[in-house]
C-alpha positions as CSV (number, residue, x, y, z in Angstrom):
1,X,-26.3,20.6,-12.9
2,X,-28.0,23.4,-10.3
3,X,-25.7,24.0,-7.4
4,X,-28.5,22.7,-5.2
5,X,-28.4,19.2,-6.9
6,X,-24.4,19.5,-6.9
7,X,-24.0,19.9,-3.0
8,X,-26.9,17.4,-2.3
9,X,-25.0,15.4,-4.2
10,X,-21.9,15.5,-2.1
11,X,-23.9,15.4,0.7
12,X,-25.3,11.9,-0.3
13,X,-21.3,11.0,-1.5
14,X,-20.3,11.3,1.9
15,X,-23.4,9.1,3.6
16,X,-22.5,6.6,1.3
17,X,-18.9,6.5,2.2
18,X,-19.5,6.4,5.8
19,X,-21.7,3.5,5.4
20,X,-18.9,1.6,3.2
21,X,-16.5,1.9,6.1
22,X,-19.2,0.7,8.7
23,X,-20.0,-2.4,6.9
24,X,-16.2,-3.2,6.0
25,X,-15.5,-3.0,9.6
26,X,-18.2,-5.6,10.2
27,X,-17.2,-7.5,7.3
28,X,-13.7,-7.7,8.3
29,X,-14.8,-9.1,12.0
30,X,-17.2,-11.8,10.4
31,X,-14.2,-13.1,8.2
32,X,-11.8,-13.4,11.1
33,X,-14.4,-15.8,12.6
34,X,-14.6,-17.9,9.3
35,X,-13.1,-21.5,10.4
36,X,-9.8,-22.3,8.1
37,X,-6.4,-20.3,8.0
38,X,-4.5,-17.7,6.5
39,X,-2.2,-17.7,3.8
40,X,-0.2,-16.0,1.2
41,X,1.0,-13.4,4.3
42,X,3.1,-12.1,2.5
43,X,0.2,-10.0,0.4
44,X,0.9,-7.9,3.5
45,X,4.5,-6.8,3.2
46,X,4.8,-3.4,2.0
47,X,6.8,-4.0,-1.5
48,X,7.2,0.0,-1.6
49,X,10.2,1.9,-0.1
50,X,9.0,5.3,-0.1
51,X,5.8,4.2,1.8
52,X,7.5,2.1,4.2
53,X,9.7,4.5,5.2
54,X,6.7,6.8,6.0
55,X,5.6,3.6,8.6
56,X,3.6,2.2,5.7
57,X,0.8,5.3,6.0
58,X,-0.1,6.0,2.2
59,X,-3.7,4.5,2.1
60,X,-4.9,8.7,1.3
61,X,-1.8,10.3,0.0
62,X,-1.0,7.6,-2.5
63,X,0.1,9.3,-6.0
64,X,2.3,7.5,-7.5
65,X,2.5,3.7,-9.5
66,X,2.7,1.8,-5.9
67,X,-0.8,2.5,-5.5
68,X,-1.2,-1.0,-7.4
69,X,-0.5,-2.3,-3.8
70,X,-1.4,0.5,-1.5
71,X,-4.6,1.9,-3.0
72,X,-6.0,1.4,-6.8
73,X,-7.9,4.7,-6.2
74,X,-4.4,6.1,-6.4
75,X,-3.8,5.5,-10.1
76,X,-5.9,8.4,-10.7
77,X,-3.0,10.4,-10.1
78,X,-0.5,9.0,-13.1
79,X,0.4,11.6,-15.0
80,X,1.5,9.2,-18.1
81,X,3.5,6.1,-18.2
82,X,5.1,5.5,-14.8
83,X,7.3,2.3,-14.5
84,X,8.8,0.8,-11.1
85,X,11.1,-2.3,-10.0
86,X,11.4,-2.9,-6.0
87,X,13.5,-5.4,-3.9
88,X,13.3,-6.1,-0.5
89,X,16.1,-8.0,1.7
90,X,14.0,-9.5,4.0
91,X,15.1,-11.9,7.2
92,X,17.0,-14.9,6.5
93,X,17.6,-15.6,2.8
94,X,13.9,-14.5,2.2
95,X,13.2,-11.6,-0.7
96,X,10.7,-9.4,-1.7
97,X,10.8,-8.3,-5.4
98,X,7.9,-6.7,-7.4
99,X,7.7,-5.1,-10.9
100,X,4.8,-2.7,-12.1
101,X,3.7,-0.7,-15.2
102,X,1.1,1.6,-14.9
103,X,-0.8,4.1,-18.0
104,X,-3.2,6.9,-17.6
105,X,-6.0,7.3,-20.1
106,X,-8.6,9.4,-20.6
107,X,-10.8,7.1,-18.5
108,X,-8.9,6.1,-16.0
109,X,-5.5,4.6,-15.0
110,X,-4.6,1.1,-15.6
111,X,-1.7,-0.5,-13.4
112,X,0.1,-3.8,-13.8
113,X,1.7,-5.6,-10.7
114,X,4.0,-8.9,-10.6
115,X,5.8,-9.9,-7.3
116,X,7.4,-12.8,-6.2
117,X,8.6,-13.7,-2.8
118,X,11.4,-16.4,-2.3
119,X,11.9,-17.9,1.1
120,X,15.3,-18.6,-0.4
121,X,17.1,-22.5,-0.1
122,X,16.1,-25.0,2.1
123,X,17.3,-28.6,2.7
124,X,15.0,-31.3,2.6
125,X,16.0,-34.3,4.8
126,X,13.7,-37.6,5.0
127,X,14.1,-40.2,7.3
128,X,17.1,-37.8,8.0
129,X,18.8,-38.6,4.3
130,X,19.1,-35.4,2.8
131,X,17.0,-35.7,-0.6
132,X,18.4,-31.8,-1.7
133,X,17.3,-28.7,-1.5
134,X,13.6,-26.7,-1.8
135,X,13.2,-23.6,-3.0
136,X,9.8,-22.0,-1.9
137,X,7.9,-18.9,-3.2
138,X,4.9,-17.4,-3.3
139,X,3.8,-15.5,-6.2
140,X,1.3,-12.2,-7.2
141,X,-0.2,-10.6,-10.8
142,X,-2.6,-8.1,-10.0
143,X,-4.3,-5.5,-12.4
144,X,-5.9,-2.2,-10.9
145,X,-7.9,0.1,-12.7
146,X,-8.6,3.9,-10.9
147,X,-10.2,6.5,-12.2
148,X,-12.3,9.7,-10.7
149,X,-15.9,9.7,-10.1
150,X,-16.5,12.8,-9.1
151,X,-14.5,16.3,-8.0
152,X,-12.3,15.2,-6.2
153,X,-13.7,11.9,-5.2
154,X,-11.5,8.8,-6.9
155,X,-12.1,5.3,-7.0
156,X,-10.2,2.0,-7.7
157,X,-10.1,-1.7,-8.1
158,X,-7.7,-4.6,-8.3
159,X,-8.1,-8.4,-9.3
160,X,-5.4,-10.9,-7.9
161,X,-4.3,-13.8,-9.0
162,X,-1.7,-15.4,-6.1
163,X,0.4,-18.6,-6.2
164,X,1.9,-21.0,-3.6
165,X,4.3,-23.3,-3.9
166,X,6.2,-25.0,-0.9
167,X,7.2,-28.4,-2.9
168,X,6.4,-30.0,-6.3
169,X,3.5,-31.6,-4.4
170,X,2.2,-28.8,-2.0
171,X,1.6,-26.0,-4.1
172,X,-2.0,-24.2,-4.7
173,X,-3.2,-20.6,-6.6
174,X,-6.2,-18.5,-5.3
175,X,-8.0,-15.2,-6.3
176,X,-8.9,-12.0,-4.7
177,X,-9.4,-8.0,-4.9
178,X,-8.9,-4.4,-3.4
179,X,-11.0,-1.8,-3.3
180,X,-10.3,1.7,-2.1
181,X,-11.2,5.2,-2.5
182,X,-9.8,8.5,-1.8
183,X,-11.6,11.7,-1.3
184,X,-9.5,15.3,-1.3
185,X,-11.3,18.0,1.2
186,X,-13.8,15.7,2.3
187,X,-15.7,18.4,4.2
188,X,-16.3,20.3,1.2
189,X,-18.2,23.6,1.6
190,X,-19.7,22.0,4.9
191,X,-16.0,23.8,6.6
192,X,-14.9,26.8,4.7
193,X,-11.8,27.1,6.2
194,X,-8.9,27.4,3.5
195,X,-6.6,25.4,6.3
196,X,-8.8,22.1,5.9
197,X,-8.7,22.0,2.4
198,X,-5.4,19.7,1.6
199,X,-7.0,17.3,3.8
200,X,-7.5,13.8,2.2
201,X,-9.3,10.8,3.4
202,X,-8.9,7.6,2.0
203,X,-10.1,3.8,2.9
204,X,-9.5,0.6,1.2
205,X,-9.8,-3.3,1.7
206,X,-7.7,-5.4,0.4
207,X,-6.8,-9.2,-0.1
208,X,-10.8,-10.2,0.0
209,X,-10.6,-14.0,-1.7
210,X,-9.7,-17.5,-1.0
211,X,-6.3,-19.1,-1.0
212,X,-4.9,-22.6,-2.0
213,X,-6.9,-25.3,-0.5
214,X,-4.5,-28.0,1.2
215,X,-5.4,-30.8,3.6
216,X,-9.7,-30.3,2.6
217,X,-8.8,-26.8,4.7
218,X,-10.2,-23.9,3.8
219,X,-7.4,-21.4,3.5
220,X,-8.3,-17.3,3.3
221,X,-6.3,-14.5,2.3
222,X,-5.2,-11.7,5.1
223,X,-8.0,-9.5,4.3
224,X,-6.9,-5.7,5.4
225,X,-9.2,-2.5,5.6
226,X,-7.2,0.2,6.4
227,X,-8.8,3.9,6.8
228,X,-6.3,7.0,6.2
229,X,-6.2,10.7,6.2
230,X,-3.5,12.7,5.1
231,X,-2.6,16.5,5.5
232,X,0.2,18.6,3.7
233,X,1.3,21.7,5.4
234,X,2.5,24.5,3.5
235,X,5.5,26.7,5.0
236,X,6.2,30.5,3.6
237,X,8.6,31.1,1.4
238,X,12.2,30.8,1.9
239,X,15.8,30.7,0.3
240,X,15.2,26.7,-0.1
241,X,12.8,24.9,-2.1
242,X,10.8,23.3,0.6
243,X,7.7,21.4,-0.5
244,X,5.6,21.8,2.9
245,X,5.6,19.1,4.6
246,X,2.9,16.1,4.2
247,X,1.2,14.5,7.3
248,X,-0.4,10.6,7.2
249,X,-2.5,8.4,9.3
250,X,-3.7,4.9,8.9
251,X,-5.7,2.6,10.8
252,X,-5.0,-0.8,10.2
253,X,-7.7,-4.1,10.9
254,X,-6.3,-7.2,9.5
255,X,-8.1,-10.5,10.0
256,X,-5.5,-11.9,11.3
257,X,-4.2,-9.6,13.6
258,X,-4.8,-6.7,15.8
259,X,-5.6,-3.6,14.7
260,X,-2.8,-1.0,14.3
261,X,-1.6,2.9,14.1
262,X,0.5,3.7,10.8
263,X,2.0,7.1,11.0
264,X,3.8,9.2,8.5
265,X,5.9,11.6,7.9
266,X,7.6,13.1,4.4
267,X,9.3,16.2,3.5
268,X,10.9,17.2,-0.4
269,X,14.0,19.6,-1.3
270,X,13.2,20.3,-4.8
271,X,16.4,21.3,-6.9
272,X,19.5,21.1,-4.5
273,X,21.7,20.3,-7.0
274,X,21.4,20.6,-11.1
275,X,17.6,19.3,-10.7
276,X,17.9,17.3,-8.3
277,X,15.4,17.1,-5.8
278,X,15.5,15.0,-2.4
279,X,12.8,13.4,0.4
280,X,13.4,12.9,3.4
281,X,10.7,10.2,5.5
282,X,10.0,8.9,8.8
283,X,7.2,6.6,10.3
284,X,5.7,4.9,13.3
285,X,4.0,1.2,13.0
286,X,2.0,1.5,16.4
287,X,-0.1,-1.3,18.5
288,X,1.1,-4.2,16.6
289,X,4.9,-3.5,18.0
290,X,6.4,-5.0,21.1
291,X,7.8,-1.2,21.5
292,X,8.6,1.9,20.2
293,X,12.2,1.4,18.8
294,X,10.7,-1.8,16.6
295,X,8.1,0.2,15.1
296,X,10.5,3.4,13.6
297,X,11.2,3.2,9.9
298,X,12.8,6.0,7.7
299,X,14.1,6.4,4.5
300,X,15.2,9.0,1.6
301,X,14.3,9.5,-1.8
302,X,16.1,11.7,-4.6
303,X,14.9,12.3,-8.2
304,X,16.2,13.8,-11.1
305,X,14.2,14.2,-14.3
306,X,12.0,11.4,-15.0
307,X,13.8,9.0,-12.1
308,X,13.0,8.4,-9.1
309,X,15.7,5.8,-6.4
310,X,14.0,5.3,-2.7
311,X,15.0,3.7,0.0
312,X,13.3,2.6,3.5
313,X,15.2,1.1,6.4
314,X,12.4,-0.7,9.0
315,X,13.1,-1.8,12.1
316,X,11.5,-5.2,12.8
317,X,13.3,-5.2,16.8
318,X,14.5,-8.6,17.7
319,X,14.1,-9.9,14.3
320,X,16.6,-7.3,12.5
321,X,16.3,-4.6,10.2
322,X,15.1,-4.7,6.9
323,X,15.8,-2.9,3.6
324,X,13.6,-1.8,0.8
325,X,15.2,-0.4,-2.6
326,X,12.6,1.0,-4.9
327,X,13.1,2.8,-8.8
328,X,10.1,4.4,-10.6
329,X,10.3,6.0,-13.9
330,X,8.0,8.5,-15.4
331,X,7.5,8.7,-18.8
C-alpha cells in the first residue's frame, strides 16, 4: 500500500470514529426517553479491583482480561491465556463475584465472563406470617471477541446473556452487547511530537438490549457510552524500577443517570523484592458524587511471576466503603 493511500486511510479512520461517538451520544439520549425502566443495575458495578481503584477510568488503557467488562477492544492486548476470579463485599449482605478466561489467537482474543450478584437473605413475610427466606440474584455470561484492525487501531465486541431472579415467580433473562474501540497515538503523523505519542483514546457502549419483561413493562438495560483517553508519562532513569506513571480519563453518559468524570491514576515498582513488582492507584468518580470524599477510591496491586492479587477500597460516603479483591493469572 503507497504511503499516500496509508495516511488517507487514517485520515478517513479517524472521521469515522468521530462520527461513531456523535451518533452514540445521540443514541444514548433517545434511549433514556424510551418509556419502560431500567434493570439489571448491577451490569454497572465495576467487578475489577485494579480499575476501580483507578476511579473506574480504564475505558483506553484497558490491557488486561477485565477488558471483558471494561472494553472488548482491550482483549487485543492478551498476551496468552490470562485467567481471573473477583469478589466484591458490597453494602448489606450484597456480593459481587465474577470469573473470566480469556485466549489470544492469531485473529484476535476471545474472553469468557460469568458473574453473579447476590442480594444476600431476605425474609419473606405475608399477611405478616413469615413464609421463609428469599434469596435474590442477578446473573451475567458474556463472550467478547477483540482483535486489531489496523496499526494501532483495535476493536471489540461482547454478546450478553443476563438473568433476574427476585422469587420463584418473578424472575426474567434478557440479551445485550458492547462495543468499543481503542486507538494508540490517535493523531498519528498529523502531531509529530514524540511527547503525544503514548496517548490513547478509547470509547465504548455498553449494556445496549432489553431486560426481563415483568408487569407487560418494558424493562431496558443501563446502556453506558463512556469516552476515554489515557496517557503514560515516562520519568528518567533512577536507582528504582519506576514504570512512569499512567494518566486516565473517562467520560461517563448512562441512560439512567447523569453524566460523570472518572479519573485515574496508577503507578508500578517493578522488582522490589525477589521479582516482585508492586502498583500503587488512586481515582476520582466526579459529578455523580454528593462530594469529593465519596468519590476517592485507591487500591494496590503486587505480582510475582505469572500472578497478579489487586485490591480497590471505594468510598460510596454515607452508604460505606466497599472492597474489591481481584486475582489474574497469566499463562
Amino acid at each position: 500500500m503507497e504511503l499516500r493511500s496509508i495516511i488517507n486511510f487514517k485520515t478517513d479512520l479517524q472521521k469515522i470514529i468521530i462520527v461513531i461517538i456523535i451518533f452514540l451520544l445521540n443514541a444514548n439520549i433517545s434511549f433514556a426517553s424510551e418509556p419502560g425502566s431500567k434493570s439489571l443495575t448491577f451490569l454497572n458495578i465495576a467487578p475489577n479491583a485494579r480499575a476501580a481503584g483507578m476511579g473506574e477510568s480504564f475505558t483506553a488503557s484497558v490491557d488486561d482480561l477485565s477488558a471483558v467488562y471494561w472494553n472488548p477492544a482491550g482483549l487485543s492486548f492478551i498476551d496468552n491465556i490470562e485467567a481471573g476470579l473477583n469478589y466484591n463485599i458490597y453494602f448489606g449482605d450484597t456480593t459481587y463475584s465474577s470469573l473470566q478466561f480469556g485466549k489470544n489467537f492469531k485473529f484476535g482474543s476471545f474472553g469468557l465472563n460469568l458473574s453473579i450478584f447476590s442480594y444476600g437473605s431476605i425474609d419473606e413475610y405475608v399477611n405478616g406470617i413469615f413464609e421463609g427466606s428469599l434469596n435474590p440474584y442477578d446473573l451475567l455470561f458474556s463472550l467478547s471477541y477483540g482483535m486489531e484492525l489496523v496499526n494501532n487501531f483495535y476493536a471489540g465486541a461482547t454478546a450478553k446473556y443476563v438473568y433476574e431472579k427476585l422469587t420463584d415467580d418473578y424472575s426474567g433473562s434478557g440479551i445485550g452487547g458492547d462495543i468499543g474501540i481503542i486507538y494508540i497515538n490517535p493523531f498519528g503523523s498529523i502531531i509529530k511530537s514524540s511527547f503525544l505519542k503514548p496517548l490513547q483514546f478509547g470509547a465504548v457502549v455498553q449494556n445496549f438490549g432489553t431486560g426481563p419483561k415483568y408487569s407487560e413493562e418494558n424493562n431496558y438495560l443501563p446502556i453506558n457510552i463512556k469516552l476515554g483517553l489515557a496517557y503514560k508519562y515516562g520519568f528518567p532513569s533512577t536507582g528504582v524500577k519506576w514504570g512512569g506513571i499512567n494518566f486516565m480519563l473517562d467520560l461517563i453518559f448512562p441512560s439512567d443517570d447523569s453524566m460523570g468524570i472518572r479519573f485515574g491514576t496508577e503507578t508500578w515498582l517493578y522488582d522490589l523484592f525477589k521479582g516482585l513488582d508492586m502498583a500503587l492507584r488512586l481515582g476520582l468518580r466526579s459529578f455523580q458524587e454528593t462530594d469529593f470524599i465519596s468519590g476517592l477510591t485507591g487500591g494496590v496491586g503486587m505480582r510475582i511471576s505469572r500472578i497478579e492479587v489487586d485490591y480497590a477500597l471505594v468510598n460510596f460516603g454515607d452508604l460505606g466503603m466497599t472492597h474489591r479483591i481481584g486475582l489474574i493469572y497469566k499463562m
